[in-house]
C-alpha positions in Angstrom: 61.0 -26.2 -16.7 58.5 -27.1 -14.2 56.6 -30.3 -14.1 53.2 -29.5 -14.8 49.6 -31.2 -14.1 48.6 -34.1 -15.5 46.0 -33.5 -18.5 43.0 -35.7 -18.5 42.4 -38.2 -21.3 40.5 -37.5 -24.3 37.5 -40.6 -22.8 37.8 -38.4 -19.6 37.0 -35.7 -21.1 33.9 -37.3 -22.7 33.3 -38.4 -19.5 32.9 -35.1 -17.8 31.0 -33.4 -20.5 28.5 -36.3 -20.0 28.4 -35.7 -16.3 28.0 -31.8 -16.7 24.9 -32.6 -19.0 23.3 -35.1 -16.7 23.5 -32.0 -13.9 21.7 -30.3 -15.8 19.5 -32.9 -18.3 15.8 -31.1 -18.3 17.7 -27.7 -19.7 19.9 -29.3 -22.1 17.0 -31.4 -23.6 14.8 -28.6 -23.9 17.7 -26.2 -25.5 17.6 -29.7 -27.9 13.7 -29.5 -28.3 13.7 -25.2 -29.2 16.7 -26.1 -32.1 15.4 -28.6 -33.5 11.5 -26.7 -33.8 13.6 -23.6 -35.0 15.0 -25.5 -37.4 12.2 -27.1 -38.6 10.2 -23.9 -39.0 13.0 -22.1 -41.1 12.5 -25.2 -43.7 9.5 -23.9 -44.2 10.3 -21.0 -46.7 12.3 -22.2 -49.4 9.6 -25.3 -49.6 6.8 -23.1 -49.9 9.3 -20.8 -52.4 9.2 -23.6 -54.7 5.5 -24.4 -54.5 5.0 -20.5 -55.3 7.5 -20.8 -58.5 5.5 -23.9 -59.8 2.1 -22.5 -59.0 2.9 -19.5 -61.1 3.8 -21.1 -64.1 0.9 -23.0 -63.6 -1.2 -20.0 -63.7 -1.9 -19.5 -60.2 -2.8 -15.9 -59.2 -1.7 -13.4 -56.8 -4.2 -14.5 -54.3 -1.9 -17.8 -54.3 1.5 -16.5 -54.0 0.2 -14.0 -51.2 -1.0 -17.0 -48.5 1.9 -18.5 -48.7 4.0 -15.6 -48.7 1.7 -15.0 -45.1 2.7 -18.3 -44.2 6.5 -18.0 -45.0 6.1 -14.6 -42.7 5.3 -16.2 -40.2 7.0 -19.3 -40.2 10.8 -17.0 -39.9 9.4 -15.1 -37.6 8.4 -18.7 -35.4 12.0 -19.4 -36.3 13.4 -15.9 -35.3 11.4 -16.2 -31.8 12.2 -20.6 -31.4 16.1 -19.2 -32.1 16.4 -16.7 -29.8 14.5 -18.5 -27.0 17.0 -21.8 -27.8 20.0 -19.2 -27.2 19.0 -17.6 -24.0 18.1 -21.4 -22.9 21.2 -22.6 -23.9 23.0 -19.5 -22.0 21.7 -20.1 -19.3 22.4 -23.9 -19.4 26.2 -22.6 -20.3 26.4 -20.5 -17.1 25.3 -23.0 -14.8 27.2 -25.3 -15.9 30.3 -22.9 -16.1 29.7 -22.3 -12.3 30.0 -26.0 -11.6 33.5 -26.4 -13.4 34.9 -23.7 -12.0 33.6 -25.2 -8.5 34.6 -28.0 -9.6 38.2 -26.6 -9.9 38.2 -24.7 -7.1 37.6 -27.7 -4.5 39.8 -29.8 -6.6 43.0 -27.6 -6.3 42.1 -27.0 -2.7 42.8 -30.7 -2.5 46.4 -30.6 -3.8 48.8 -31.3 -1.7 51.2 -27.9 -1.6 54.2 -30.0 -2.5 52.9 -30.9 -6.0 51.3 -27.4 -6.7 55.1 -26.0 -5.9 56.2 -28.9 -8.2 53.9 -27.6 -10.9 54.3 -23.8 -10.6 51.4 -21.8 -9.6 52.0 -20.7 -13.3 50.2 -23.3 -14.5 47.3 -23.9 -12.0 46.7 -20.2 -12.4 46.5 -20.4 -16.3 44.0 -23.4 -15.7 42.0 -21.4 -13.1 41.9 -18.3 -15.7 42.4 -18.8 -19.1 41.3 -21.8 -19.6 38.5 -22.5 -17.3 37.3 -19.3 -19.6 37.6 -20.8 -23.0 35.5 -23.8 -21.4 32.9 -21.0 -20.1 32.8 -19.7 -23.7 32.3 -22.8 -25.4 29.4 -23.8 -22.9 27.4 -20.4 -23.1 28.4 -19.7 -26.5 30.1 -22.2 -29.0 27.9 -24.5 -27.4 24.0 -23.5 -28.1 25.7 -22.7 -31.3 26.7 -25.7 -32.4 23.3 -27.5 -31.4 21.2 -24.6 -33.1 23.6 -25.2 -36.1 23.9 -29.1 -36.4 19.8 -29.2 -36.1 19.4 -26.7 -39.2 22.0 -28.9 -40.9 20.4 -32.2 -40.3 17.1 -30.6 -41.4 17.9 -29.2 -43.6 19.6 -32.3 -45.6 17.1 -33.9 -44.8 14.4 -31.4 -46.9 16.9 -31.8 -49.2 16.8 -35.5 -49.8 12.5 -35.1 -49.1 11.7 -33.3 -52.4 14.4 -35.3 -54.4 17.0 -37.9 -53.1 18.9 -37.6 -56.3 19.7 -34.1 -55.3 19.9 -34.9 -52.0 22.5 -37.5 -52.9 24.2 -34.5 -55.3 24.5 -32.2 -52.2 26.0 -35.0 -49.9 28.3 -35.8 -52.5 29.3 -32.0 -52.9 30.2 -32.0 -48.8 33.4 -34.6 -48.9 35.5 -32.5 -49.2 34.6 -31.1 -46.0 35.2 -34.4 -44.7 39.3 -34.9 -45.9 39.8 -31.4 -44.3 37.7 -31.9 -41.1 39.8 -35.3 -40.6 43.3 -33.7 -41.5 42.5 -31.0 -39.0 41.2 -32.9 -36.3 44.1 -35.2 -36.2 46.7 -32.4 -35.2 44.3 -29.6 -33.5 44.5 -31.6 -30.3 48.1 -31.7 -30.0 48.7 -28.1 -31.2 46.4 -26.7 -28.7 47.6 -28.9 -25.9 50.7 -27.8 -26.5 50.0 -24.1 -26.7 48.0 -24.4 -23.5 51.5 -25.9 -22.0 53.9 -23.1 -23.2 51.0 -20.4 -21.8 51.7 -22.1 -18.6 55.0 -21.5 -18.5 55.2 -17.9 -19.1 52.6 -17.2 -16.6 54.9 -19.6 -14.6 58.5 -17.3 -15.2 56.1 -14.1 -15.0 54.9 -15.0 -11.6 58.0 -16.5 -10.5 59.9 -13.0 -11.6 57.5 -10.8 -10.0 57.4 -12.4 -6.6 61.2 -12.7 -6.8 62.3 -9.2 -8.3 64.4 -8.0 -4.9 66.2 -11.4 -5.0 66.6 -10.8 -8.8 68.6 -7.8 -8.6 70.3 -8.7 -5.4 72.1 -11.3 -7.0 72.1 -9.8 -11.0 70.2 -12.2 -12.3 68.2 -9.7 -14.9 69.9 -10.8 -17.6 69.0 -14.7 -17.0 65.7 -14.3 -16.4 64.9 -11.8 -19.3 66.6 -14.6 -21.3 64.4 -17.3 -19.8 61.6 -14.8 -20.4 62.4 -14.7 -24.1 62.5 -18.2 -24.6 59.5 -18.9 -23.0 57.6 -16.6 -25.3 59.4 -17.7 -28.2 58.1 -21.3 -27.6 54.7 -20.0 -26.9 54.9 -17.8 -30.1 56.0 -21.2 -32.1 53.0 -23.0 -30.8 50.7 -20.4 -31.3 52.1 -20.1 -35.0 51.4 -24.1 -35.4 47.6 -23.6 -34.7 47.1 -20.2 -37.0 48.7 -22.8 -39.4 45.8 -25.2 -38.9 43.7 -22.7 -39.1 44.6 -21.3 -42.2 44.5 -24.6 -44.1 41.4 -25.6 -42.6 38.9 -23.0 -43.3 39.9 -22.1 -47.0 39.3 -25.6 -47.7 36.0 -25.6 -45.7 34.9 -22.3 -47.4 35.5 -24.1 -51.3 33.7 -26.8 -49.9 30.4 -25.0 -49.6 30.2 -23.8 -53.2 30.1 -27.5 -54.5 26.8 -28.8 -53.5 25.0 -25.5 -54.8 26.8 -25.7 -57.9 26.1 -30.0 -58.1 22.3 -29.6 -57.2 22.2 -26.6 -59.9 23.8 -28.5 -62.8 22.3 -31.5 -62.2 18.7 -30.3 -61.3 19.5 -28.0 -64.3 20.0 -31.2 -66.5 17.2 -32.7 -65.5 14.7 -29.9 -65.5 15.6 -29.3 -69.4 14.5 -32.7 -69.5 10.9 -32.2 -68.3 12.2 -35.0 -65.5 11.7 -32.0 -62.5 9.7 -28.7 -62.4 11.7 -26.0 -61.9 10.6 -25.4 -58.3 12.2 -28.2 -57.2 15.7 -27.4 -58.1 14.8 -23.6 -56.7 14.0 -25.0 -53.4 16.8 -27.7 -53.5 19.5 -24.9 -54.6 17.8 -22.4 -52.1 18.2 -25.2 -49.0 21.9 -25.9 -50.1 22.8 -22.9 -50.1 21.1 -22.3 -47.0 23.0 -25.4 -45.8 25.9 -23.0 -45.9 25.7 -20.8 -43.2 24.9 -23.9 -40.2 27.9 -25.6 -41.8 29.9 -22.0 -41.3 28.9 -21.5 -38.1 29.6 -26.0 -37.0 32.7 -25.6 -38.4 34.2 -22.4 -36.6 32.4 -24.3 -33.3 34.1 -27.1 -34.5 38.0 -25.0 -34.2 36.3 -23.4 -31.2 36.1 -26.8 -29.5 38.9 -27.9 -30.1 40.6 -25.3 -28.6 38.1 -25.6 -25.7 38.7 -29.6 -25.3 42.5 -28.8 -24.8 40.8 -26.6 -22.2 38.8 -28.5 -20.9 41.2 -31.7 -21.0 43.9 -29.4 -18.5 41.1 -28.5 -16.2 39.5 -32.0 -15.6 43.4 -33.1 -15.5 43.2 -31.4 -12.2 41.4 -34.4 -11.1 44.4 -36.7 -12.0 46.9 -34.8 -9.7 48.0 -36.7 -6.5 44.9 -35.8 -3.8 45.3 -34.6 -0.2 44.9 -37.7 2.7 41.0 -38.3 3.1 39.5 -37.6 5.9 39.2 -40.7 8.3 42.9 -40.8 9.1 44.0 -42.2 12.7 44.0 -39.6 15.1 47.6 -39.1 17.1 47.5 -40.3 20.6 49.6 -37.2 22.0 51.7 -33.8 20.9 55.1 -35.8 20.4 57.0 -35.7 16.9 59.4 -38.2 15.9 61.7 -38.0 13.2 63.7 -41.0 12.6 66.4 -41.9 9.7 64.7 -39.6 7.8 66.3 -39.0 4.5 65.1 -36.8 1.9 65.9 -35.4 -2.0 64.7 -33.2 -4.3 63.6 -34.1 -8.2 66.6 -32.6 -9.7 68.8 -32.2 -6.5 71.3 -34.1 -4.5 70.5 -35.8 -1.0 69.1 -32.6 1.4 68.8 -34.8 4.8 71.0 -37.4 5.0 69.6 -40.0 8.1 68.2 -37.2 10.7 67.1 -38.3 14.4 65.1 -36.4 16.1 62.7 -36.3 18.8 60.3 -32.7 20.0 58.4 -33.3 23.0 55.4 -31.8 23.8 55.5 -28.0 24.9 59.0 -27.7 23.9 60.3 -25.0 22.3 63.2 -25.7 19.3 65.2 -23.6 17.7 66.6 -25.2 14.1 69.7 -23.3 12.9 72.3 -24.0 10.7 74.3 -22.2 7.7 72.0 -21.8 4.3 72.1 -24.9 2.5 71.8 -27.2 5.9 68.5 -28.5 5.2 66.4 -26.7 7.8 63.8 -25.7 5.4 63.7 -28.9 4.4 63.3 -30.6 7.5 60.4 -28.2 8.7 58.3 -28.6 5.4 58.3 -32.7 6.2 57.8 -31.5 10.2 54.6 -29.6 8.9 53.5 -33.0 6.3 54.4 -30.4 3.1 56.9 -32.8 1.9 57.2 -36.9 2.8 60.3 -38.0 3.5 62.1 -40.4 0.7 63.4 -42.8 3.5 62.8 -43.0 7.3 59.4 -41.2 9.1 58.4 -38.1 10.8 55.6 -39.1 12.7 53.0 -37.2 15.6 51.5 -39.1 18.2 52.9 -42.1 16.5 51.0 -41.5 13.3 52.9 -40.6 9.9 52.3 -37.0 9.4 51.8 -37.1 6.2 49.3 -39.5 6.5 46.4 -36.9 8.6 43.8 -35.6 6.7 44.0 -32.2 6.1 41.5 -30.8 8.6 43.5 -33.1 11.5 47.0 -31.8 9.9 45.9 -28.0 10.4 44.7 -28.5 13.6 48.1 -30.4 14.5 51.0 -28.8 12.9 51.3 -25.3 10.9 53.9 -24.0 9.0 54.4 -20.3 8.6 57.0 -19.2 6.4 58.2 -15.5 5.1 55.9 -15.8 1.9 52.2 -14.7 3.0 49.7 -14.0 1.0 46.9 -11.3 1.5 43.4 -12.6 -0.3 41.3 -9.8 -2.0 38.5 -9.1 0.5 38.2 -7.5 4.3 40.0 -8.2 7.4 37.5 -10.1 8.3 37.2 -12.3 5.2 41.4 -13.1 6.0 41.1 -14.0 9.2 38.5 -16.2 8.9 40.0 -18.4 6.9 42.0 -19.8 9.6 38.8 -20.0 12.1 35.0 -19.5 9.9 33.5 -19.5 13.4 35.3 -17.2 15.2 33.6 -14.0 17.1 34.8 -10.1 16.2 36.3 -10.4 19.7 38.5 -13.1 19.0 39.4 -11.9 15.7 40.9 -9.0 17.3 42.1 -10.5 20.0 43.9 -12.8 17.5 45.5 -8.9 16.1 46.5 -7.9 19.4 48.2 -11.1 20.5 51.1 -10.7 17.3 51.6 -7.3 18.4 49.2 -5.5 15.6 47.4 -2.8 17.4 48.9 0.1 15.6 47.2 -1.6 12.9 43.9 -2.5 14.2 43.8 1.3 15.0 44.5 2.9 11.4 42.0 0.2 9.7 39.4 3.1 8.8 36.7 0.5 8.9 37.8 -1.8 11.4 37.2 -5.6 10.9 35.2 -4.4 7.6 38.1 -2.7 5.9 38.8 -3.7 2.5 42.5 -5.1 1.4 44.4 -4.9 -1.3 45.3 -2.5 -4.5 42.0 -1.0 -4.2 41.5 -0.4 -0.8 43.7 -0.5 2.7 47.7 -1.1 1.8 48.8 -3.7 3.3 52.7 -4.2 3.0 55.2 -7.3 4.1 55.5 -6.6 7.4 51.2 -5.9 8.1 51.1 -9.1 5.5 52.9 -10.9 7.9 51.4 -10.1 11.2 47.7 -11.1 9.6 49.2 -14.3 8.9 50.5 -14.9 12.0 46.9 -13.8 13.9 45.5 -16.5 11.1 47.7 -19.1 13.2 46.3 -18.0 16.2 43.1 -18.1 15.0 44.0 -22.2 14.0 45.2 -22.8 17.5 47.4 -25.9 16.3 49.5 -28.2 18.7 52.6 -27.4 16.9 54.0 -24.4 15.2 56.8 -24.8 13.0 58.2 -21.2 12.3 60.5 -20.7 9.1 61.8 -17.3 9.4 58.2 -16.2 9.8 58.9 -12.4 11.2 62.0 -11.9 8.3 60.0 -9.2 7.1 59.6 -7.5 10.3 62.1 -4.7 11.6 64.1 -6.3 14.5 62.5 -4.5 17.1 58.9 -5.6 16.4 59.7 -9.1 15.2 61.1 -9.5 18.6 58.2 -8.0 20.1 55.8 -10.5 18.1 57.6 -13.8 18.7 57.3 -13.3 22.5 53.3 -12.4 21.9 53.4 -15.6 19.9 54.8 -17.3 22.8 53.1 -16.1 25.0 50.2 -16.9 23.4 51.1 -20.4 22.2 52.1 -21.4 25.8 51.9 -25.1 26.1 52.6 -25.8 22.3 54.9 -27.2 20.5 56.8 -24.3 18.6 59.9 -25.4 16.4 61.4 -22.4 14.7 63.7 -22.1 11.9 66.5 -18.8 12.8 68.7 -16.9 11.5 68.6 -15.0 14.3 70.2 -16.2 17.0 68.3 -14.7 19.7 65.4 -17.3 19.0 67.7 -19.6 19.4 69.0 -18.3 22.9 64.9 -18.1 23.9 64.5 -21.4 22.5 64.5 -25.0 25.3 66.5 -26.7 22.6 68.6 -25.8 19.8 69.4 -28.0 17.2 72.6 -27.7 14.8 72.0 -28.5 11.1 75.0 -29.2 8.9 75.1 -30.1 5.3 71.9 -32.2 5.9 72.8 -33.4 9.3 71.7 -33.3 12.7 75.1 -32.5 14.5 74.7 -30.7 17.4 71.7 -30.7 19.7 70.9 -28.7 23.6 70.2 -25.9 25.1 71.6 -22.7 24.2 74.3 -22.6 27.1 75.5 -26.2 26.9 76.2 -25.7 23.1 77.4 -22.6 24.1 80.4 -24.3 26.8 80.9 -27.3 24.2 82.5 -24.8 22.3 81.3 -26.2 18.7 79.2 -25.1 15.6 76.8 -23.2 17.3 79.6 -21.6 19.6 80.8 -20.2 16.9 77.9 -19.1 15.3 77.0 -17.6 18.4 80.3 -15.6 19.0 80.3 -14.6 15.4 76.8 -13.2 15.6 78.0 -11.1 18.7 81.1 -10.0 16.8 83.0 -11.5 19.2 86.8 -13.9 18.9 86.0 -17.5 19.4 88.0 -18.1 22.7 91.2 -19.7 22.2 92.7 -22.9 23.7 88.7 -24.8 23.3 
């Protein structure tokens, strides 16, 4: 399972809500002030109600009953307009409000180091970014007006209650505990239960994504079976927790709905009693029994909000958590005084791994070109994610320009080192859009220069709209190999001082990945590039080469003095020509 992002505190939480209100104070006051007059104009008609009752049996006319019949008319339709002006308010309050978490989240994952996103599982970050940065937009354009509309009738409505009598008042209250025992028994595990389904959506989005991005390597090695099982599991659990919460729900609301019948029935029997009495007219206990029962449908409506924010603060509590992940250096980090990388003792592990790098030395100068190769297993991948400031090393340093790599801000760590590996990514939006990322001010002309230098001008000549076209399922196809070579013009576009290359062109035929390492290099002349190959003809290109070896540093020259010592890398080299290691060395 994959260690997920922290989730913030329930104070955190308050915290943020509190902020998100502040941002937006004048509209969430006057969503307040239009509730709170809606609500106190729909008090208006079972009052009058009563007075109508009592008027009549006092032998009031029809001239009586019809003005305030006029005046109840217009009072609901005061409420109707108040209500519906409160909601669009508060909708619009919701959606700006939306827009900042989700902005919010957005800047806040950008910060994220990659090592603790890969730690996590993009799994989880992307059921944080989707699913439940949603439920928080529903509960803030919907659940939220809601509730305030709802909680002011309430409070008004008790509080008419208690005006024309306090004994039935008191009867109503009285009637409501129960509400209370059920609201505290929910409460107490809704938290945890949703939490916890939250966690187990995360990791199925986790094995989905993980199973889809992997499916070749999947059926290369027969793992169907294994991850169909995982698969299964996952859902099980998430099946389990969602269970757990229908659970809470199914207690919850029965108990709730009970709940609503006693104050009607209290204020009946007891206004009832004392009506018989001659101690209270009989439009009194109309209007008392008409405002409880109207008390009903605001307490319906708090109390589904009520479920709804729960769900919504588990939300909400695994989106702010974002802000308690490990952050990216600030900027303000000293600046390297040259090009030169260090790597000394460096030492290195993995969570739930053995020792990777066991005490590496090395030193890349300026301009040099390195070639990194070893069998799988060696450690090169991990020695060029703490090159590129990915990973930090767990003893020793890597350090550029005498300055710990992982300590440069991000901005200074793009512009120094960049790793490109075999996974790219193509963003929804045109060529334009993707190559900008790397460079926002670039010119058209550079941009396609940036094409031409990786060797994709057959592409830049079948884009139907040039710079303009549109990528992705609904527009241009773009497959590994294009994929690749717009990552690549994205690291031209960066123009860093070191390139670390980890089997960047593997999805390229031969032939054309060839073809685009030497535009690369000739492009990149005067940087640093340090590539990680399998293919040995890097490696014979290369100024350096350096041997890995279960974690080791173990051989390190050029190509034709490794070659003569006749070692590792001689007999990589003859075995990747086919040909007999020569005797008698």
């Amino acid at each position: 399972m994959s260690a997920q992002l922290p989730v913030a505190e329930p104070a955190e939480v308050r915290r943020a809500a509190v902020r998100l209100i502040r941002a937006d104070g004048r509209a969430f006051a006057a969503v307040l002030g239009l509730n709170a007059l809606a609500a106190a104009a729909g008090l208006v008609g079972p009052w009058l109600l009563g007075r109508i009752i009592d008027d009549v049996r006092a032998g009031g006319g029809v001239a009586v009953v019809d003005r305030l019949a006029l005046v109840i008319l217009v009072c609901s339709l005061a409420q109707l307009l108040l209500a519906r002006w409160a909601r669009y308010v508060g909708h619009r309050f919701g959606e700006r409000t939306l827009a900042r978490v989700r902005e919010e989240f957005v800047e806040r994952a950008l910060t994220l180091p990659a090592s603790v996103v890969e730690r996590a599982g993009t799994g989880d970050l992307t059921a944080r970014g989707t699913a439940d940065v949603t439920v928080v937009g529903t509960t803030l354009r919907d659940a939220g007006p809601e509730l305030l509309i709802s909680s002011a009738q309430a409070l008004f409505i008790l509080g008419a209650v208690f005006v024309i009598d306090p004994l039935l008042g008191g009867c109503g209250v009285l009637g409501l505990v129960g509400i209370r025992f059920a609201l505290r028994w929910y409460l107490r595990r809704a938290r945890t239960g949703y939490l916890a389904e939250g966690a187990a959506t995360s990791e199925v989005a986790e094995i989905l994504a993980a199973t889809a991005s992997g499916a070749r390597t999947i059926e290369a090695f027969g793992l169907r079976e294994r991850r169909t099982a995982a698969s299964r599991d996952a859902l099980e659990t998430s099946r389990r927790k969602r269970m757990w919460t229908l659970f809470l729900r199914s207690v919850f609301f029965p108990a709730v709905e009970i709940s609503y019948v006693l104050p009607v029935v209290g204020v009946l029997l007891v206004g009832g009693a004392l009506h018989a009495r001659g101690a209270m007219s009989l439009g009194v206990v109309v209007s008392a029994a008409l405002y409880m029962r109207q008390l009903g449908e605001p307490l319906d409506q708090i109390l589904n909000q009520v479920e709804q924010l729960q769900s919504s603060s588990a939300s909400f509590a695994r989106v702010e958590g974002l802000g308690r992940a490990p952050k990216a250096v600030p900027s303000g980090s000293p600046t390297p005084v040259d090009d030169r990388i260090d790597v000394t003792g460096v030492r290195y592990s993995y969570d739930r791994g053995g020792e990777v790098l066991r005490g590496v030395d090395l030193t890349v100068r300026p301009g040099e070109r390195l070639a990194v190769v070893g069998p799988s297993g060696a450690g090169k991948t991990t020695l060029s994610r703490l090159l590129a400031g990915v990973d930090a090393p767990g003893a020793g340093s890597v350090t550029v320009g005498r300055v710990p790599i992982v300590a440069l801000d991000p901005e200074q760590l793009r512009r120094q080192v960049v790793l490109v590996t075999q996974e790219h990514h193509v963003f929804l939006g045109t060529v334009r859009d993707n190559l900008l990322i790397a460079e926002p001010a670039a010119t058209d002309a550079q941009l396609w220069a940036a094409l031409a230098a990786v060797g994709a001008d057959d592409l830049a000549e079948e884009l139907p709209d040039g710079l303009d076209t549109e990528l992705g399922p609904e527009g241009f196809p773009v497959d590994g190999s294009r994929a690749q070579q717009l990552a690549l013009a994205r690291v031209v576009l960066a123009d860093p001082h070191t390139l670390i290359l980890d089997e960047a062109t593997a999805l390229l035929d031969p032939t054309t990945a060839r073809h685009t390492e030497r535009a690369l290099a000739a492009v990149l002349e005067g940087r640093t590039v340090i590539a990680i190959a399998h293919r040995l003809h890097t490696a014979h290109d290369a100024d350096r080469v350096a041997v890995m070896e279960d974690g080791r540093l173990t051989e390190l020259g050029t190509h034709d003095e490794l070659v003569a010592a006749e070692g590792a890398y001689a007999a990589l080299w003859h075995s990747w020509h086919g040909e007999r290691r020569p005797s008698g060395g």
